[in-house]
MINU-863362 format. One record per residue: x, y, z of N, C-alpha, C in turn; residue number from 1. Coordinates in steps of 0.2 Angstrom, whole numbers, plus 5000, padded with zeros to 4 digits. Example, Ala and Ser with C-alpha at 12.3 -4.5 7.8 and 13.67 -1.06 7.14 Angstrom:
  n.X  n.Y  n.Z ca.X ca.Y ca.Z  c.X  c.Y  c.Z num
 5066 4972 5039 5062 4978 5039 5066 4984 5039   1
 5064 4989 5035 5068 4995 5036 5064 5000 5039   2
//
This chain:
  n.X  n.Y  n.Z ca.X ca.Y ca.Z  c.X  c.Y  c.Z num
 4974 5392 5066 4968 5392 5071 4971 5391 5078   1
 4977 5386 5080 4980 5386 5084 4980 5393 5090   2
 4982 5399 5086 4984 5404 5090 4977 5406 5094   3
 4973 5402 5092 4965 5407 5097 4963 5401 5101   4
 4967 5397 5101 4963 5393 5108 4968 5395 5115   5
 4964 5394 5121 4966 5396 5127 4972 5395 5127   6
 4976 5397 5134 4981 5393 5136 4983 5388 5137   7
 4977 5384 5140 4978 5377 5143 4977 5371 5139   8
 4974 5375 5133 4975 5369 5127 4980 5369 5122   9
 4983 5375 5120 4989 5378 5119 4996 5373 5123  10
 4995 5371 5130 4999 5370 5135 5000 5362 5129  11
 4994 5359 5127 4994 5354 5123 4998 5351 5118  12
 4998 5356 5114 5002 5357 5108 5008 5359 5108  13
 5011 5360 5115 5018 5362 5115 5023 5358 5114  14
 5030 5360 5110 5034 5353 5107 5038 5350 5113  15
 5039 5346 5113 5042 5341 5119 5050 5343 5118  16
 5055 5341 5122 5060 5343 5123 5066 5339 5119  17
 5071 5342 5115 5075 5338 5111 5078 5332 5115  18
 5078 5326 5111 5082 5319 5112 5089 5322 5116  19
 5089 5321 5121 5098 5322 5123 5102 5317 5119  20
 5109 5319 5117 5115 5317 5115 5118 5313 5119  21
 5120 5307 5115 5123 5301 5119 5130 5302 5113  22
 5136 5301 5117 5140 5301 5113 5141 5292 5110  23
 5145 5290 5102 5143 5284 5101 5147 5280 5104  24
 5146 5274 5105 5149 5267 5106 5156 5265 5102  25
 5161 5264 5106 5165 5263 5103 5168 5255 5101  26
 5169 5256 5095 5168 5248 5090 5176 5246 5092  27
 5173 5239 5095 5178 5232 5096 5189 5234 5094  28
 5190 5231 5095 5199 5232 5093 5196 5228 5085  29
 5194 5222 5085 5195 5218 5078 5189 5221 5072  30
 5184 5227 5074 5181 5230 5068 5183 5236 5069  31
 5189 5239 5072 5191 5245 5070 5196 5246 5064  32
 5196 5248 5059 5200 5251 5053 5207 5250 5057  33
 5212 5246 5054 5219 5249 5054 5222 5250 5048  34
 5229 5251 5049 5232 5254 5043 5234 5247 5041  35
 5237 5247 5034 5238 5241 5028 5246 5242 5029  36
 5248 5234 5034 5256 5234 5035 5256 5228 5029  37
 5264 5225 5028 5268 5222 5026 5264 5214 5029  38
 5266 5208 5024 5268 5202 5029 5275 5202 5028  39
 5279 5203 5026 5287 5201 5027 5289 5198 5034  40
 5286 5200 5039 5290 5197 5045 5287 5191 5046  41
 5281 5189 5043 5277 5183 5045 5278 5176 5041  42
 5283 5180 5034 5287 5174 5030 5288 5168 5035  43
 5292 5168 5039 5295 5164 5043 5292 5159 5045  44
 5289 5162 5047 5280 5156 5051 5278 5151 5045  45
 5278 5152 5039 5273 5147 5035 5278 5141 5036  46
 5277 5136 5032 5278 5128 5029 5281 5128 5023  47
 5287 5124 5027 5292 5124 5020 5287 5117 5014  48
 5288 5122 5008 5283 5117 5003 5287 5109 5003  49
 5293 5110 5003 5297 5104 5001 5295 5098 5007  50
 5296 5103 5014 5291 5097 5018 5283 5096 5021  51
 5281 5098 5013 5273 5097 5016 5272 5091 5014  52
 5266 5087 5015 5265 5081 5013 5261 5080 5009  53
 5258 5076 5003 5253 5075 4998 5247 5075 5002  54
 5243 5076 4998 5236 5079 5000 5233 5070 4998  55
 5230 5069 5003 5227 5062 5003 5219 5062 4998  56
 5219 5057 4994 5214 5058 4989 5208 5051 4992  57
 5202 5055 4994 5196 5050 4997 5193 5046 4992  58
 5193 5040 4993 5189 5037 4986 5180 5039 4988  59
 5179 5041 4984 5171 5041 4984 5167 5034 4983  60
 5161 5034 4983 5154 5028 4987 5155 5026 4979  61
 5156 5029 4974 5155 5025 4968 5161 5023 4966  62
 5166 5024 4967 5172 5023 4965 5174 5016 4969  63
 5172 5018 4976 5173 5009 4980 5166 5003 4980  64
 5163 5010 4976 5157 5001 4974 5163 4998 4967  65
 5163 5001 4963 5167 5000 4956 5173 4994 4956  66
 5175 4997 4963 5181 4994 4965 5179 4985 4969  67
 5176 4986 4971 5172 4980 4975 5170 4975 4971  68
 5167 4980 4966 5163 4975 4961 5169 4970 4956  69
 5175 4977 4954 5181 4972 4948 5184 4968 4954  70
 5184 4967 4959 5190 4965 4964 5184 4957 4963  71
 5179 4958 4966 5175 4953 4964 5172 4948 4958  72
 5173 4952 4954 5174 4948 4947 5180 4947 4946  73
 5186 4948 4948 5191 4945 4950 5192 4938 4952  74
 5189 4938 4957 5189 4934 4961 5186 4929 4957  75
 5181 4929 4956 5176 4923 4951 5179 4924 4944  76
 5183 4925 4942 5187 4923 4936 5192 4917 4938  77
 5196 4920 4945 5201 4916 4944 5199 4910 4946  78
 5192 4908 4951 5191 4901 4954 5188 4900 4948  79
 5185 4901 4942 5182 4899 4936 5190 4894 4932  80
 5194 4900 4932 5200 4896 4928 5201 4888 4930  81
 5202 4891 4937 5204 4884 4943 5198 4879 4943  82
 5193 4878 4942 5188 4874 4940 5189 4872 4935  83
 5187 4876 4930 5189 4874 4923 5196 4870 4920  84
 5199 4870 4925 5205 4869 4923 5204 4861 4926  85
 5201 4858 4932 5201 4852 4936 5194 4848 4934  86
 5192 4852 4928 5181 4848 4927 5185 4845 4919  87
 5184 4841 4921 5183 4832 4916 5178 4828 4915  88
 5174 4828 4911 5167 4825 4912 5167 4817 4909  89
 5174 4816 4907 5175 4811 4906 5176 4805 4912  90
 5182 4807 4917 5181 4805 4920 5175 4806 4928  91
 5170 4807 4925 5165 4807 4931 5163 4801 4931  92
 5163 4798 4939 5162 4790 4940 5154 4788 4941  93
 5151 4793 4942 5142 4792 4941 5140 4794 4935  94
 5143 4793 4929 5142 4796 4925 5138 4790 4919  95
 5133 4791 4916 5133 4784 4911 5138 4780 4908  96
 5136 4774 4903 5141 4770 4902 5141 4775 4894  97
 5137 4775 4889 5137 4778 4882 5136 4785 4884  98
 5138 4788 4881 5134 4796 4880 5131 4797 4876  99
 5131 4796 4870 5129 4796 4862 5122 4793 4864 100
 5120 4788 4872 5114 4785 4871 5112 4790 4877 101
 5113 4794 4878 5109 4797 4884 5108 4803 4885 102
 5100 4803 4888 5096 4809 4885 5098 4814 4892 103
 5096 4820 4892 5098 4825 4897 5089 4828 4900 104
 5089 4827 4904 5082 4829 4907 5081 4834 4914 105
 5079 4842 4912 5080 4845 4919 5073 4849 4918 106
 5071 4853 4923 5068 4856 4926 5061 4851 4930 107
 5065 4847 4932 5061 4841 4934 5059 4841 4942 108
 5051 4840 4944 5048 4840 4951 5054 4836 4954 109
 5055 4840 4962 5059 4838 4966 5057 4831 4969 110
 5051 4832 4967 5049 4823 4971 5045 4819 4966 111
 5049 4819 4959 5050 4814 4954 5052 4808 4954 112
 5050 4803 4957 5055 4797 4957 5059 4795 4952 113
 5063 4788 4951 5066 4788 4946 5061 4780 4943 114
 5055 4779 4948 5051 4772 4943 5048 4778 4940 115
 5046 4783 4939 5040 4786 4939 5044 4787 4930 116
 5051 4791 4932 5054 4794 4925 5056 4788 4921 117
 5057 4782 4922 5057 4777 4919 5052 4774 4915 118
 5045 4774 4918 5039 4771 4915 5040 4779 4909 119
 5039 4783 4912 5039 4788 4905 5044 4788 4900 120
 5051 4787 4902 5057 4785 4896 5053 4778 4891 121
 5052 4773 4894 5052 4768 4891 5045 4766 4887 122
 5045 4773 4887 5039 4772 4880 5039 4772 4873 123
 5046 4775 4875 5050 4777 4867 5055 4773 4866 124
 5058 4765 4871 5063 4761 4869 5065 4756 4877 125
 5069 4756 4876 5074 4752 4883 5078 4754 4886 126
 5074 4755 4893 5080 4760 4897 5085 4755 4902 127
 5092 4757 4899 5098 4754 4903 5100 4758 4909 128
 5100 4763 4910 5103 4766 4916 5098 4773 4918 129
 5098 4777 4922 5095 4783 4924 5101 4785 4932 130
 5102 4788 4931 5107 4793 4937 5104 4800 4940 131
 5100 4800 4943 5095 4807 4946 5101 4808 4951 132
 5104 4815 4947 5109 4821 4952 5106 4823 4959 133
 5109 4822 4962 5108 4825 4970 5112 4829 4972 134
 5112 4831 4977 5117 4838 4982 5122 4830 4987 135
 5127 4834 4985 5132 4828 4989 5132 4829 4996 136
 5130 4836 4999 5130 4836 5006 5123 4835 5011 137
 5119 4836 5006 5111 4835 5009 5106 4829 5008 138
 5111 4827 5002 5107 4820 4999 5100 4823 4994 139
 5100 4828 4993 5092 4832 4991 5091 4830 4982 140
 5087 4829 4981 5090 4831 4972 5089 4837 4968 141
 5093 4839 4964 5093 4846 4961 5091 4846 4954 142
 5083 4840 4951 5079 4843 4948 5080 4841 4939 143
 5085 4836 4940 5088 4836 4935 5092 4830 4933 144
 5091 4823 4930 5093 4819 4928 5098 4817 4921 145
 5097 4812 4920 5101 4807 4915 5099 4800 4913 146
 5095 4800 4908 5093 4794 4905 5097 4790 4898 147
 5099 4783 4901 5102 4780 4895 5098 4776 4894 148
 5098 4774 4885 5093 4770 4881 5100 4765 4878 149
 5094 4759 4877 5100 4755 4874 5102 4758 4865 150
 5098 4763 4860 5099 4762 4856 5100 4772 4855 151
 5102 4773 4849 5103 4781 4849 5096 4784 4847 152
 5093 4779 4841 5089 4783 4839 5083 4781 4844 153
 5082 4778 4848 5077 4778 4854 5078 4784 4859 154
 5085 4786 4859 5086 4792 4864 5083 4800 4860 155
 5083 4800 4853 5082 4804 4850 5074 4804 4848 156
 5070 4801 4849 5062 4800 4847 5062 4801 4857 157
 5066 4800 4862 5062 4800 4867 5063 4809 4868 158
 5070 4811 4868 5070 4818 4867 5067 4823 4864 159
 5063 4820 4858 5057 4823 4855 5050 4823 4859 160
 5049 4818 4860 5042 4815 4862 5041 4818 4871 161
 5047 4819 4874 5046 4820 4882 5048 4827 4880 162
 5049 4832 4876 5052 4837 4879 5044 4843 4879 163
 5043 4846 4884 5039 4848 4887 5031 4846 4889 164
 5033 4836 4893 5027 4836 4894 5028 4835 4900 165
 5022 4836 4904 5020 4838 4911 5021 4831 4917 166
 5027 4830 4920 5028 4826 4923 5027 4828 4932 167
 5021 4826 4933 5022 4830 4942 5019 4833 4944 168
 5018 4837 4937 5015 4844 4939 5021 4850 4936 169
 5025 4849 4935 5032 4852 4931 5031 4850 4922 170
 5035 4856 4918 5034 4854 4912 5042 4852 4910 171
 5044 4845 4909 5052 4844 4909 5053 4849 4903 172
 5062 4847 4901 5064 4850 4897 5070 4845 4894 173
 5071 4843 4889 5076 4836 4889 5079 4838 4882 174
 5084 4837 4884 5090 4838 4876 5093 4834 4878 175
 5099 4830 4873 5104 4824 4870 5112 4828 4877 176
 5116 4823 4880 5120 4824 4881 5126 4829 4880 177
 5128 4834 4881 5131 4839 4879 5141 4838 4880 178
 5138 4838 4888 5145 4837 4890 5151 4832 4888 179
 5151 4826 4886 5155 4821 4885 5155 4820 4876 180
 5149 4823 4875 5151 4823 4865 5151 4829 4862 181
 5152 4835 4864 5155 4839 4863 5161 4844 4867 182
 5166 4842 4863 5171 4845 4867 5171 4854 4870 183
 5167 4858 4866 5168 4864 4867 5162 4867 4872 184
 5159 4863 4874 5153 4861 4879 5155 4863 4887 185
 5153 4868 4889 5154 4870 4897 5148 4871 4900 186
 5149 4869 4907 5139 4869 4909 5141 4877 4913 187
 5134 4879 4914 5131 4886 4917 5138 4888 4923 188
 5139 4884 4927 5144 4885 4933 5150 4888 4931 189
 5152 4885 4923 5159 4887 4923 5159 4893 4917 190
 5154 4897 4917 5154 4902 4912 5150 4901 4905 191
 5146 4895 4904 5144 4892 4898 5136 4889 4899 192
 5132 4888 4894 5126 4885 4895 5122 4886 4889 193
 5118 4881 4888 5115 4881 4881 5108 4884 4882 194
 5107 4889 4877 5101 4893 4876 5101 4899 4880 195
 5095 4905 4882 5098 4913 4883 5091 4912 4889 196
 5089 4906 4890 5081 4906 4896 5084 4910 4903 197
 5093 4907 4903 5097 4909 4909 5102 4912 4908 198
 5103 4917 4914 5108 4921 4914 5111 4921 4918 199
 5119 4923 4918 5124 4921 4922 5124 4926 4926 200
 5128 4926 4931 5129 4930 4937 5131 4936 4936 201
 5127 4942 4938 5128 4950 4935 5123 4951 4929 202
 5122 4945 4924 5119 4947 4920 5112 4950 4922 203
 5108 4955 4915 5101 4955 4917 5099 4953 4911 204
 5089 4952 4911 5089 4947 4903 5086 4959 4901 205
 5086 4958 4893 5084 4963 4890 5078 4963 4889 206
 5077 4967 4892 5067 4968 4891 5064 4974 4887 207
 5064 4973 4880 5061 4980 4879 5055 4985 4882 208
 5054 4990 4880 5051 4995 4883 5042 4993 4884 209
 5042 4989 4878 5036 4987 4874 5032 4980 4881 210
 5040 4978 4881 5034 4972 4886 5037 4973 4894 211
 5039 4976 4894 5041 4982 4903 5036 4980 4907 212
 5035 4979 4913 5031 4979 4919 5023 4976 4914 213
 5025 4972 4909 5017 4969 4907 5013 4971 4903 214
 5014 4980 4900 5010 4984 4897 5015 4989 4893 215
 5013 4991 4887 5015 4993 4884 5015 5001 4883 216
 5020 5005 4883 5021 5013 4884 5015 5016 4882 217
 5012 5021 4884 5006 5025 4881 5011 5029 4873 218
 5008 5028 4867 5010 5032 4863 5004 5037 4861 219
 5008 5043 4859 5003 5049 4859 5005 5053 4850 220
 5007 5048 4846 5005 5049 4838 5000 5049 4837 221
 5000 5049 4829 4996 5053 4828 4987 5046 4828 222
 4989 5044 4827 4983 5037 4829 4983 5037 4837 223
 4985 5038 4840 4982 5040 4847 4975 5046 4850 224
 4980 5049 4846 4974 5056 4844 4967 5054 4839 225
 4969 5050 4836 4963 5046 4831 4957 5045 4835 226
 4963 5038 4839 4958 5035 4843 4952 5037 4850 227
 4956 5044 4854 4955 5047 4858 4948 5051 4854 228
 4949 5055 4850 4943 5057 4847 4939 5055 4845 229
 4939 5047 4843 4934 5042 4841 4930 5039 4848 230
 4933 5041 4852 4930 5039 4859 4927 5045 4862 231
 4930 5050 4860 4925 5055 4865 4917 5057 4861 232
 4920 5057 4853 4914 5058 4848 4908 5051 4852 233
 4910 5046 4852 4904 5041 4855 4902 5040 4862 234
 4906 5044 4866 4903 5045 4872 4899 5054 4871 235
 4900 5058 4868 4895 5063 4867 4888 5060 4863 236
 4888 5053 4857 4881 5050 4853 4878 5048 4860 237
 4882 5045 4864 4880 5041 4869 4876 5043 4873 238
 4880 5050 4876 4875 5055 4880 4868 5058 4877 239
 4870 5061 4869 4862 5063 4867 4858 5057 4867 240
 4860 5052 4866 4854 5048 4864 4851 5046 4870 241
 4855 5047 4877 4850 5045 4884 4847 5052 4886 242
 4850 5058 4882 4844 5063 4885 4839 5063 4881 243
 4840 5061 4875 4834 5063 4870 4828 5056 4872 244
 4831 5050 4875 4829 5045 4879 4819 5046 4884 245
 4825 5048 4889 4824 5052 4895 4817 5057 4892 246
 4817 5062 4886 4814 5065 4883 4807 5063 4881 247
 4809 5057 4877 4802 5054 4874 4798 5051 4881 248
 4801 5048 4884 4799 5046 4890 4794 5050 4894 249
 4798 5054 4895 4794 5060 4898 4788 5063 4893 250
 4788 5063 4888 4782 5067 4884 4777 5062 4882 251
 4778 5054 4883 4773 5049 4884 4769 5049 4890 252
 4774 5049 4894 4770 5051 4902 4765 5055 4902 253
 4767 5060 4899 4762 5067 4898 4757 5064 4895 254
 4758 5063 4887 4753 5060 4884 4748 5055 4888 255
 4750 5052 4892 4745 5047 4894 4740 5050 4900 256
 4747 5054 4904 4742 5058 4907 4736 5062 4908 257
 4736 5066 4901 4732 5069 4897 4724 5065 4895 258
 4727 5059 4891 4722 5056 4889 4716 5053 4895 259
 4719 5053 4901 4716 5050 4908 4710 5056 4908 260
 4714 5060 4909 4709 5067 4911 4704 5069 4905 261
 4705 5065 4900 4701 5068 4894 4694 5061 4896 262
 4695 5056 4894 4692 5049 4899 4687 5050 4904 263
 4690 5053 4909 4686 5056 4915 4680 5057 4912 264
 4673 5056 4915 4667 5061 4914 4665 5065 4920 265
 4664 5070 4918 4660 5076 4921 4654 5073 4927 266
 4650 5067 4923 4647 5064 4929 4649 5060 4934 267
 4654 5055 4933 4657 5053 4937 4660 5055 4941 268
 4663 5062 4940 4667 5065 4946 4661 5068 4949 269
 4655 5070 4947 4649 5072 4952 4648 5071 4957 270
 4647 5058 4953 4643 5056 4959 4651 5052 4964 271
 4657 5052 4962 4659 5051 4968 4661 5057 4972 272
 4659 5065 4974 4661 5069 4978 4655 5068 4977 273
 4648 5067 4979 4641 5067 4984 4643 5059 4987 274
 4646 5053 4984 4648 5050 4989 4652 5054 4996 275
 4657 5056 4991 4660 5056 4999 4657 5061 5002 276
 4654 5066 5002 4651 5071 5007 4645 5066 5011 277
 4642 5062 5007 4637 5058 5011 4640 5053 5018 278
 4647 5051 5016 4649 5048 5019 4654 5051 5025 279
 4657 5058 5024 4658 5062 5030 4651 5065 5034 280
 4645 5066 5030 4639 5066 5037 4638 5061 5039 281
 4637 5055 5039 4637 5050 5042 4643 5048 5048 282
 4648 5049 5044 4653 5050 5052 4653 5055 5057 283
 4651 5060 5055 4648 5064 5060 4644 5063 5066 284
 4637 5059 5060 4631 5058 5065 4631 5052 5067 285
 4637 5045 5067 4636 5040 5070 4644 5038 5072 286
 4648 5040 5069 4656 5039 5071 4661 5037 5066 287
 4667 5035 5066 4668 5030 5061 4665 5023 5061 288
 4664 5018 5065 4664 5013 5066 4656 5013 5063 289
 4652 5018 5067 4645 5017 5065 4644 5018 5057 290
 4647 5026 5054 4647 5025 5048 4649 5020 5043 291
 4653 5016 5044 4658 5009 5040 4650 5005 5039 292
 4647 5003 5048 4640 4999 5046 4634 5001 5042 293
 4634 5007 5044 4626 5010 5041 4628 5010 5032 294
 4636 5012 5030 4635 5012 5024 4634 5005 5019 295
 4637 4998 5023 4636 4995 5023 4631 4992 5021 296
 4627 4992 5026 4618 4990 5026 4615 4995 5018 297
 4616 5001 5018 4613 5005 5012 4612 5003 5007 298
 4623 4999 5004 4624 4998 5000 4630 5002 4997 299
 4630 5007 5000 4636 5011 4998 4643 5006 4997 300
 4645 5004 5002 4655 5002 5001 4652 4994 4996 301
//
């Protein structure tokens, strides 16, 4: 259809003039293809192996905590040996005169006196001596005493009778002398101590999964699924029973409503709509205020 329009729309349609030729761009020295030579002359340049040097190996973050840690338990081995080796509980010179008679008493308020722990030792016998441990450098005490009785079997009825009663405000804790009548006896500091309440240094205590942070694993056997079902079945009774609720309620209402309007009589609602018509003419022909009196007087209100 082209061919039958004018010239000068023709003129329109006419194709534009070929793209001129750029010759290309010529690529870099280091991405031009060259030919594939030998290395043999480059031999020369490398590193004699014999004198290279070992490649140095970097200890990694776990490898030098690992290292930290045995170098450290190292260390508290060897001043364990060296204590262990200089602790005699025999010759300790604060120490009672019997051991056999004297009871061990710790977890004791820091501001327990020692009249206070003796009125309570001497309820079970006669107390000869009491030695309340303190810190050598502070003077403070660390909670934890030493009571001698004159007879064995007074120290063992008092060890019975005091151990976990409430002194202070603290619940003590008292066992029989350990250190001087048992030879195989080491207290907590040098690697040793009686009962699992405490743990040593590195230790953690073993908590099953059961009593972890307090509460107990969500288990999803097959009595979970019992239980989960047994709850959802009584929260669906639960909900028909407040719609079917709601229901009856609702069709009592009705009912009552009903029975009002059955009640009503037909004369009754006559003569209270001629009251009120009487009583909107009247407020026409005298006012509000006038109609309140005149109805007044009549007898109407």
């Amino acid at each position: 259809m082209t061919q039958f329009l004018p010239p000068n729309l023709l003129a329109l349609f006419a194709p534009r003039d070929p793209v001129p030729f750029l010759p290309p761009i010529e690529k870099h020295a280091h991405h031009r293809k060259l030919p594939y030579t030998g290395v043999a002359q480059f031999l020369g340049e490398f590193e004699d192996p014999s004198e290279t040097k070992p490649a140095v190996r970097i200890e990694t973050r776990e490898e030098r905590k690992e290292r930290k840690r045995r170098e450290k338990q190292e260390q508290a081995n060897y001043k364990l040996e060296q204590d262990l080796a200089l602790w005699n509980p025999k010759k300790n010179p604060g120490a009672t005169s019997n051991a056999y008679n004297t009871m061990f008493v710790a977890r004791m308020n820091y501001d327990t006196s020692e009249g206070k722990l003796r009125r309570e030792a001497e309820a079970f016998g006669r107390v000869t001596q009491i030695v309340m441990v303190k810190n050598r450098l502070s003077g403070k005490p660390r909670g934890y005493a030493f009571v001698e009785f004159e007879h064995e079997r007074e120290m063992h009825a008092a060890v019975k009778g005091l151990n976990g009663k409430k002194i202070d405000g603290m619940r003590i804790l008292t066992d029989i002398e350990r250190g001087r009548t048992r030879p195989d006896w080491r207290p907590r500091r040098l690697g040793k101590g009686l009962g699992k309440n405490r743990q040593g240094p590195g230790e953690k205590p073993k908590v099953s999964s059961k009593h972890e942070n307090g509460r107990e694993p969500p288990s999803h056997g097959r009595s979970y699924g019992r239980a989960t079902g047994y709850i959802r079945e009584r929260e669906f009774d639960r909900r028909k029973r407040s719609r079917s609720r709601s229901r009856d309620r609702d069709r009592r209402r009705s009912r009552s409503r009903d029975r009002y309007r059955k009640h009503r009589s037909p004369e009754g609602d006559r003569s209270s709509k001629r009251g009120r018509d009487r009583r909107e003419d009247m407020m026409r022909q005298y006012g509000e205020y006038g109609a309140e009196i005149r109805a007044e007087y009549s007898g109407d209100m």
